[in-house]
MDAnalysis code that builds the backbone (N, CA, C; Angstrom):
import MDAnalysis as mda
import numpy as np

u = mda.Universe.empty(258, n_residues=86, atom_resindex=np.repeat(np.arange(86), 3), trajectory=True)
u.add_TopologyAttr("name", ["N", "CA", "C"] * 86)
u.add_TopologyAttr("resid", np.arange(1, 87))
u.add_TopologyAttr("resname", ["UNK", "UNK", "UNK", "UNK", "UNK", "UNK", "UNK", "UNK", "UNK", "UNK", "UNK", "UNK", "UNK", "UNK", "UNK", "UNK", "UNK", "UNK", "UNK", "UNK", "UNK", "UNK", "UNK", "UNK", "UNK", "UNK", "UNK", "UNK", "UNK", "UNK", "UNK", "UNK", "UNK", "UNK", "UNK", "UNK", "UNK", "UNK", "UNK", "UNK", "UNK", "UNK", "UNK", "UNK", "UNK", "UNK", "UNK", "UNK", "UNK", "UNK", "UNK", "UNK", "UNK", "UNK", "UNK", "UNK", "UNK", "UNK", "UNK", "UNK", "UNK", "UNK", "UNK", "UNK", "UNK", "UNK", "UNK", "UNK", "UNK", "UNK", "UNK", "UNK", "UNK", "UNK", "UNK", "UNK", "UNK", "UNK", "UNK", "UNK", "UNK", "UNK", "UNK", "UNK", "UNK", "UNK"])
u.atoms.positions = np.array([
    [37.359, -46.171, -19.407],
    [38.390, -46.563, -18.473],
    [37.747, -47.009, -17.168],
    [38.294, -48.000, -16.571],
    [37.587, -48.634, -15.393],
    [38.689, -48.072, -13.731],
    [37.806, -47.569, -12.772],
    [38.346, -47.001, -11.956],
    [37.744, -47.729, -10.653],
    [39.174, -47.815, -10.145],
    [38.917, -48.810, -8.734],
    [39.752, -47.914, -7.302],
    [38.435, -47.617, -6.614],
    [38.956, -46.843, -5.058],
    [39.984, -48.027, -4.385],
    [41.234, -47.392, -4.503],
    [42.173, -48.389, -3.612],
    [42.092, -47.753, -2.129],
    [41.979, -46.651, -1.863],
    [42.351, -46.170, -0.383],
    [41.601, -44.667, -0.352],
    [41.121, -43.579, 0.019],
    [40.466, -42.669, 0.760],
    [40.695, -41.744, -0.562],
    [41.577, -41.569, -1.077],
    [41.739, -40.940, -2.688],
    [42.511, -41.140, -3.289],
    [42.954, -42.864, -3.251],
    [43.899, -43.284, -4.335],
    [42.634, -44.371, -5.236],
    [42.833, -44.261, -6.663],
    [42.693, -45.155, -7.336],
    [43.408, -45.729, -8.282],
    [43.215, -47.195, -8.606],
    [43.686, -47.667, -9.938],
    [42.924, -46.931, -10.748],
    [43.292, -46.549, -11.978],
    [42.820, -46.589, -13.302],
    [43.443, -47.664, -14.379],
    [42.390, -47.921, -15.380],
    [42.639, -49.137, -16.211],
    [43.155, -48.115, -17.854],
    [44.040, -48.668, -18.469],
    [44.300, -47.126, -19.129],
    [43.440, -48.136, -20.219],
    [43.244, -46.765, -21.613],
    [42.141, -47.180, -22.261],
    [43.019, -48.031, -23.754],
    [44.578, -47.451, -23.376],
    [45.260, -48.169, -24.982],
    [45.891, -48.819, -24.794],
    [46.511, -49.207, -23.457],
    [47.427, -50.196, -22.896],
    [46.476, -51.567, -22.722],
    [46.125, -52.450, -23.090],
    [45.493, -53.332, -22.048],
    [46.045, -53.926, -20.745],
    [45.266, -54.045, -20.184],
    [45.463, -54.277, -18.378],
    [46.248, -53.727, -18.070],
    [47.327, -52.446, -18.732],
    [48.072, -51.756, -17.818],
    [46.621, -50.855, -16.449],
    [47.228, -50.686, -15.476],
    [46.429, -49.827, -14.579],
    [47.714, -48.946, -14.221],
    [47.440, -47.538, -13.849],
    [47.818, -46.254, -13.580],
    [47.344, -46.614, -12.253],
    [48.187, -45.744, -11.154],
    [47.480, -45.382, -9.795],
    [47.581, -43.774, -9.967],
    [46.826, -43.249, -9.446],
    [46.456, -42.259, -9.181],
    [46.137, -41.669, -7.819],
    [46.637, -40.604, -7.375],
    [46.385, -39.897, -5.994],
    [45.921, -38.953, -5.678],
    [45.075, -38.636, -5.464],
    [44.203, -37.037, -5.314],
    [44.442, -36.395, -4.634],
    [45.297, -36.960, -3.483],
    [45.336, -36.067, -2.371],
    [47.279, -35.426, -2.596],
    [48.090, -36.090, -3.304],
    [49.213, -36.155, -3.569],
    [48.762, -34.582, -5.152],
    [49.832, -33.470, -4.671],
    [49.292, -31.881, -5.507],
    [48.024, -31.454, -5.482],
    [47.906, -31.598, -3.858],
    [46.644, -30.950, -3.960],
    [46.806, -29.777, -4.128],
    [45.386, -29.520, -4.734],
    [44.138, -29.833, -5.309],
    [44.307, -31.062, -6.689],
    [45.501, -30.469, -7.564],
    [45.570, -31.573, -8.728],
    [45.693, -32.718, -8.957],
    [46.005, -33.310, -8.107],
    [46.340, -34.767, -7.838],
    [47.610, -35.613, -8.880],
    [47.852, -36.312, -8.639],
    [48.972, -37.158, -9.227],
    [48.912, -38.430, -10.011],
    [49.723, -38.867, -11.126],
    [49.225, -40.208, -11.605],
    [50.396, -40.442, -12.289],
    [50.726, -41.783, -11.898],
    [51.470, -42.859, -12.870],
    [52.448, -42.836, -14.221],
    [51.226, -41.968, -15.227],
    [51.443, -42.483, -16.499],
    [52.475, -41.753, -17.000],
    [52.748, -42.136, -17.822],
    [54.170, -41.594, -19.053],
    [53.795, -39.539, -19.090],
    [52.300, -39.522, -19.487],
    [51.966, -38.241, -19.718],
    [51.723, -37.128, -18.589],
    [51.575, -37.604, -17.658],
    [51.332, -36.818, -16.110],
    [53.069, -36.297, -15.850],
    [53.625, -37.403, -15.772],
    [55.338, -37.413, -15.471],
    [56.034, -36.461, -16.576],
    [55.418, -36.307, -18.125],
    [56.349, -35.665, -19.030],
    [55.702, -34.040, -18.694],
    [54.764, -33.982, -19.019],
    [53.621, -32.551, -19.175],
    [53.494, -32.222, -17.976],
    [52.323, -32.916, -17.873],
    [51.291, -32.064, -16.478],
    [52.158, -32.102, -15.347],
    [53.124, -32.783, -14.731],
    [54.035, -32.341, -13.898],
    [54.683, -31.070, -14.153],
    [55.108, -30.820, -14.974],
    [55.676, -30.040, -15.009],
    [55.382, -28.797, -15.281],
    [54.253, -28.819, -16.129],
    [53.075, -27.345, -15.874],
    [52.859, -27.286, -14.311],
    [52.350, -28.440, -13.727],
    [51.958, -28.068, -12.679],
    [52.371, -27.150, -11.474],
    [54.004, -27.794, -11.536],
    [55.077, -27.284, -10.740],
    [55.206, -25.582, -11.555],
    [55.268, -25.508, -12.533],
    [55.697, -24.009, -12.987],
    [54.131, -22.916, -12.439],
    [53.262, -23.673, -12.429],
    [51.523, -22.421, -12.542],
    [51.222, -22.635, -11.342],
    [51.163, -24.526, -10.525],
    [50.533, -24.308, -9.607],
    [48.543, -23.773, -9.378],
    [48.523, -24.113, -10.954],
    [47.085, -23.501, -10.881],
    [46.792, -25.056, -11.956],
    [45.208, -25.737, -11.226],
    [45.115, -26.786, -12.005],
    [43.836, -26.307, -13.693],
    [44.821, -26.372, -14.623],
    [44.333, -26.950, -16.044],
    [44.061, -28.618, -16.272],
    [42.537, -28.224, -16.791],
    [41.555, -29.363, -16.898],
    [42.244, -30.244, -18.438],
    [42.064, -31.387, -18.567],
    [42.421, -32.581, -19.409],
    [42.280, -31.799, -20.937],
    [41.361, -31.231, -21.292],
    [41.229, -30.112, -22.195],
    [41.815, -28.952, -22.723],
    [42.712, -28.525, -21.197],
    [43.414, -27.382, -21.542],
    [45.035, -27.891, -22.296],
    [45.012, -26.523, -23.663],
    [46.886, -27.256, -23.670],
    [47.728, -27.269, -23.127],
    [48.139, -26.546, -21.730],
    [48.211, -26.498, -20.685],
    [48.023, -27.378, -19.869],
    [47.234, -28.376, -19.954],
    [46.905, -29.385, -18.724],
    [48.067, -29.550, -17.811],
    [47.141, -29.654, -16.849],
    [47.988, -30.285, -15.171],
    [47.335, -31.466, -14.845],
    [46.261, -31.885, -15.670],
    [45.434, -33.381, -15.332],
    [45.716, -34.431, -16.679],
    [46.378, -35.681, -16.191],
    [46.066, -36.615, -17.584],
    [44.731, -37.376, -17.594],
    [44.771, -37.898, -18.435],
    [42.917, -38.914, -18.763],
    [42.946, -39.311, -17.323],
    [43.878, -40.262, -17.223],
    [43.382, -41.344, -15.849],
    [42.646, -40.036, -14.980],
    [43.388, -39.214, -14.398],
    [43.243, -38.103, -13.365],
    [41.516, -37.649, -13.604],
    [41.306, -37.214, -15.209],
    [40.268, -37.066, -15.802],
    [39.130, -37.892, -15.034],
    [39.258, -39.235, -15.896],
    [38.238, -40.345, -15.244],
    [38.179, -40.666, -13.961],
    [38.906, -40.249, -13.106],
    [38.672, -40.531, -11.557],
    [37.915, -39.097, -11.260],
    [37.924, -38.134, -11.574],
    [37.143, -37.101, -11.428],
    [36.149, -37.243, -11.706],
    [35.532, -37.935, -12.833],
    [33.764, -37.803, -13.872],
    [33.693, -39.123, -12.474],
    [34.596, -40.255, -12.501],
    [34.134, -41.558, -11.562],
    [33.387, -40.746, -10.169],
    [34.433, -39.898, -9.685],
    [33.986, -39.904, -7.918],
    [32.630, -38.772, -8.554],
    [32.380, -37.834, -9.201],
    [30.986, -37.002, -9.584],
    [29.994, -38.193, -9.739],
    [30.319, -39.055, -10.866],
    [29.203, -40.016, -11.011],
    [28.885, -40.754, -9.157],
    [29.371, -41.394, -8.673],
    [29.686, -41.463, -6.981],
    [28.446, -40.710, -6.257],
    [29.089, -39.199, -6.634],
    [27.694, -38.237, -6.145],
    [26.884, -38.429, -6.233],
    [26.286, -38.483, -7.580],
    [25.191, -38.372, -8.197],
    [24.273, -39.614, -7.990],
    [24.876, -40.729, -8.085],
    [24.589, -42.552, -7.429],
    [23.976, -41.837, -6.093],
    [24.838, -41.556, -4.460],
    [24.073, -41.374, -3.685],
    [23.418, -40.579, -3.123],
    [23.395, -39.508, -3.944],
    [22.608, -38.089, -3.606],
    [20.792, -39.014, -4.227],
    [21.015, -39.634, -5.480],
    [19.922, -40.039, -5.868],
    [19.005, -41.175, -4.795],
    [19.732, -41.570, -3.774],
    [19.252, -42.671, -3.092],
    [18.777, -42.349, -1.594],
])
């Protein structure tokens, strides 16, 4: 999935089964969990989120994160790792 910084912790995400659909995504919107777009954030992970309030990772059955949310997380680590190395 291809991830584009729109603003300070919003990104597009490019979803991986839709073509050229893009998701936005907000990190700073439930913090810590952040927020996104898609069909699956809006059915599920909203709504775990709101009941626990505690964030479950893309993995958990439980999740409070969808993919997009996922890949903007591994994106901004990879980020790190780019300028910690430089």
């Amino acid at each position: 999935m291809n991830v584009e910084m729109t603003g300070r912790l919003q990104f597009l995400v490019e979803s991986a089964d839709r073509d050229g659909t893009k998701y936005q995504v907000d990190m700073e919107e439930n913090w810590p969990n952040g927020i996104c777009q898609c069909t699956d954030f809006g059915a599920r992970c909203q709504k775990t989120w709101n009941e626990s309030r505690k964030v479950e990772e893309y993995t958990s059955p439980k999740r409070t994160r969808c993919k997009h949310i996922n890949a903007v997380i591994i994106w901004l680590g990879n980020e790190v790792i780019k300028r910690a190395a430089h």
